[in-house]
C-alpha positions as protocol buffer text, in pm:
chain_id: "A"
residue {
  index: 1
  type: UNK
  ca { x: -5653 y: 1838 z: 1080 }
}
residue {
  index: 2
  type: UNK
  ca { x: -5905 y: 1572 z: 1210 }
}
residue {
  index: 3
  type: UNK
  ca { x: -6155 y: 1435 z: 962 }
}
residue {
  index: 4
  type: UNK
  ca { x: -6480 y: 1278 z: 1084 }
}
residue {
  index: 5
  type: UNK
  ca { x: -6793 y: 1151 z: 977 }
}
residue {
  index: 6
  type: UNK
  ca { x: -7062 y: 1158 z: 1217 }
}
residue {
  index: 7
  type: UNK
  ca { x: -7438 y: 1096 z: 1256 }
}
residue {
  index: 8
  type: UNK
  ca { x: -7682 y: 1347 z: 1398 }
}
residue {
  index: 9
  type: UNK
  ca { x: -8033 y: 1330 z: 1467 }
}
residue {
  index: 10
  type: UNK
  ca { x: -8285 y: 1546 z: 1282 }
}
residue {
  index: 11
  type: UNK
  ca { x: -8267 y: 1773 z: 1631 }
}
residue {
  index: 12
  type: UNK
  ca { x: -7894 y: 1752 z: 1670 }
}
residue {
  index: 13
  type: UNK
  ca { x: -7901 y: 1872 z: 1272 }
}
residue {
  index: 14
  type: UNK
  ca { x: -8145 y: 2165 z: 1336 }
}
residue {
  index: 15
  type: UNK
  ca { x: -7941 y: 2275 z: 1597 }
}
residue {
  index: 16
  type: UNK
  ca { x: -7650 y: 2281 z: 1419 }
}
residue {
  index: 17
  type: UNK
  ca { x: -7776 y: 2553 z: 1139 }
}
residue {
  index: 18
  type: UNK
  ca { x: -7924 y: 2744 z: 1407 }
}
residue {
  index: 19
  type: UNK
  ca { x: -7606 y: 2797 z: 1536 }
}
residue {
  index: 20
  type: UNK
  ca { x: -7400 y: 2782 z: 1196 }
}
residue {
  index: 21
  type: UNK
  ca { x: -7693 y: 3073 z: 1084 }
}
residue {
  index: 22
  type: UNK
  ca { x: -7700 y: 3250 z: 1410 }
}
residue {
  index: 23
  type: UNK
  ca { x: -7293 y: 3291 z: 1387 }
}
residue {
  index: 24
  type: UNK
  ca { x: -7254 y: 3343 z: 1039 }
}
residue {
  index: 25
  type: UNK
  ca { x: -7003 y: 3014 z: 1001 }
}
residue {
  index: 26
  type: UNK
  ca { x: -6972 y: 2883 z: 600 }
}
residue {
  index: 27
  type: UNK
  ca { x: -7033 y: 2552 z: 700 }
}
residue {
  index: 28
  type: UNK
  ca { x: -7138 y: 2286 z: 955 }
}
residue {
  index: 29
  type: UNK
  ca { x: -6777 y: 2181 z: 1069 }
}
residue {
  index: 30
  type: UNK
  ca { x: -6698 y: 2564 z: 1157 }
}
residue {
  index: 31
  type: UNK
  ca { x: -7064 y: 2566 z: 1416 }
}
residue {
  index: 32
  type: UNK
  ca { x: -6917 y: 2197 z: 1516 }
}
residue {
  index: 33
  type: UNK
  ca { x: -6530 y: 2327 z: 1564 }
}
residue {
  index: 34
  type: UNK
  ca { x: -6738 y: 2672 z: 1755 }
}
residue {
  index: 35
  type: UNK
  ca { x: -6999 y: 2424 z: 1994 }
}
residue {
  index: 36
  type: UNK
  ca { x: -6670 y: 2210 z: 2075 }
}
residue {
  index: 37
  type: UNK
  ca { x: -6472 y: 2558 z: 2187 }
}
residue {
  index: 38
  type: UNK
  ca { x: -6796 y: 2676 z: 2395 }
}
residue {
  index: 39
  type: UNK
  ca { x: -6808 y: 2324 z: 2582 }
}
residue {
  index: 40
  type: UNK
  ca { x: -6455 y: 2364 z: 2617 }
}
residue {
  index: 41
  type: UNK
  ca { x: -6500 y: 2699 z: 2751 }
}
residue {
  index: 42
  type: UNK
  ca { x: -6792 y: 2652 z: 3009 }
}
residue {
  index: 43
  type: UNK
  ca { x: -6832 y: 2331 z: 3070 }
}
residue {
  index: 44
  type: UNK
  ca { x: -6510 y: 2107 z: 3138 }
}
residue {
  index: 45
  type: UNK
  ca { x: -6401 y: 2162 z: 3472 }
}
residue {
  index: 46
  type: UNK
  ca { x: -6121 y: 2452 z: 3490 }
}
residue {
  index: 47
  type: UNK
  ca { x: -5839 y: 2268 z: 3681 }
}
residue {
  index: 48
  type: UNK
  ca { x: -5802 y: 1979 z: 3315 }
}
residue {
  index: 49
  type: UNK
  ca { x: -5740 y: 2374 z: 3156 }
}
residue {
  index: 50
  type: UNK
  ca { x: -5317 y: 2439 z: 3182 }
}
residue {
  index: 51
  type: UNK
  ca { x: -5423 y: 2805 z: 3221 }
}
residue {
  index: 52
  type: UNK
  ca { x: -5602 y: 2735 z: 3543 }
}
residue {
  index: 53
  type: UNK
  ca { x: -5304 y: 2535 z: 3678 }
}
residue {
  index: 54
  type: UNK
  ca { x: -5075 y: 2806 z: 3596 }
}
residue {
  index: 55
  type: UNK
  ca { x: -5330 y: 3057 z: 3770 }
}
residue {
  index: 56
  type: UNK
  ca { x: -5330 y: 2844 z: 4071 }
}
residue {
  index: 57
  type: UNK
  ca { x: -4945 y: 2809 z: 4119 }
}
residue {
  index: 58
  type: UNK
  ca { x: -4943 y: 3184 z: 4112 }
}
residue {
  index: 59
  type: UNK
  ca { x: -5179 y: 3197 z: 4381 }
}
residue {
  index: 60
  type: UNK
  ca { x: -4986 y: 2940 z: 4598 }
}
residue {
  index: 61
  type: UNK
  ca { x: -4687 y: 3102 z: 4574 }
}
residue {
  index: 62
  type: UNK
  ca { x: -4815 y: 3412 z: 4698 }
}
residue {
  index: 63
  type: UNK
  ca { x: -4699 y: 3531 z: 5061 }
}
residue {
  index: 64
  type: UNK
  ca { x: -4968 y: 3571 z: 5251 }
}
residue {
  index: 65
  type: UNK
  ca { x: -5086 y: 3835 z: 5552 }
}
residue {
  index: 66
  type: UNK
  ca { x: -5093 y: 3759 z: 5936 }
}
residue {
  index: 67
  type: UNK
  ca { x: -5302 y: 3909 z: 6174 }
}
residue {
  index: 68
  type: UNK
  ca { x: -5348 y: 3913 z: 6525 }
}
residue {
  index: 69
  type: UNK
  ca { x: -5701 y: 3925 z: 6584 }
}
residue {
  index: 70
  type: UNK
  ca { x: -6040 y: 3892 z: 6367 }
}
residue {
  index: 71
  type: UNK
  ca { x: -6052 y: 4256 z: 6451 }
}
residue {
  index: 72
  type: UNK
  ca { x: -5702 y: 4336 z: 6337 }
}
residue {
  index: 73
  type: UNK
  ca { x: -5799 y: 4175 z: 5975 }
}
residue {
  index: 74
  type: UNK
  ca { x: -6151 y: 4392 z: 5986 }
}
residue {
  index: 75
  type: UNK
  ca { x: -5966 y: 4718 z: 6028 }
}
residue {
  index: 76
  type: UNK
  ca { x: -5760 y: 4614 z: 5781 }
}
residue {
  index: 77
  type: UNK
  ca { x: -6034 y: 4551 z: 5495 }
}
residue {
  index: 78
  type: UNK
  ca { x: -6197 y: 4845 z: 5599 }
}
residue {
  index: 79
  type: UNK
  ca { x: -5920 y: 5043 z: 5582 }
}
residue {
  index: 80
  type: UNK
  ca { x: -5888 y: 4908 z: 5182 }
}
């Protein structure tokens, strides 16, 4: 494990035991290691995230159906 000292501000700090008291986490490094997940999570775009590459391969190697007409594919989602 990864040791760090860092600096916060006093906002940054307040923050950080609203979310260490809001979660129930025993100390500041466990809201820290939780904030890091949820940017993780939401924020970094899904294709740096392996799980999204291996979604998209799936996806890519599926076979995929022809139609004939715009109509053809309309009776076909209605018919779904």
């Amino acid at each position: 494990m990864t040791q760090a000292i860092i600096e916060l501000g006093d906002n940054e700090d307040r923050v950080l035991n609203i979310v260490k008291g809001k979660y129930g986490f025993r100390n500041k490094s466990d809201a820290v290691n939780f904030v890091i997940t949820k940017f993780e999570e939401e924020i970094l775009e899904p294709e740096l995230r392996p799980e999204y590459a291996e979604k998209l391969a799936k996806i890519i190697n599926q076979k995929g159906t022809r139609f004939k007409s715009v109509e053809a594919l309309r009776k076909s989602i209605k018919n779904a």
